[in-house]
C-alpha angles and dihedrals in degrees: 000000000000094000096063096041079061098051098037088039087057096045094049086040076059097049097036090053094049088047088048097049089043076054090052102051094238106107121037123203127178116233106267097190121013134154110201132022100359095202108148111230101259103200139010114317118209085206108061094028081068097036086055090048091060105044083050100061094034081055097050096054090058092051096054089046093059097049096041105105111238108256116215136065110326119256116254 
């Protein structure tokens, strides 16, 4: 179990600091599959700065969960 929520909370601390610096205005990244109107965000988005933000931390949490050592008597 930990295991997985370390390897799915870095993958998604990945994703949620690409989308924050896309938010920010700092990276910019063409759209790769779309399936409507493929226009690329110019600018800093409000939206997916915060969105970012969120998965990132999210992320982070998991992350720290699945490193932190359980604490009690050890299992036989």
């Amino acid at each position: 179990m930990k295991k997985a929520a370390f390897v799915l909370g870095l993958l998604a601390a990945l994703l949620g600091g690409l989308w924050l610096l896309q938010g920010l205005g700092i990276a910019h990244v063409r759209p790769i599959l779309c399936f409507a109107d493929c226009a690329p965000i110019q600018g800093p988005s409000l939206t997916w700065a915060s969105v970012g933000a969120i998965v990132l931390a999210a992320s982070g949490l998991a992350v720290f969960w699945s490193l932190k050592r359980r604490s009690g008597p050890p299992r036989p």
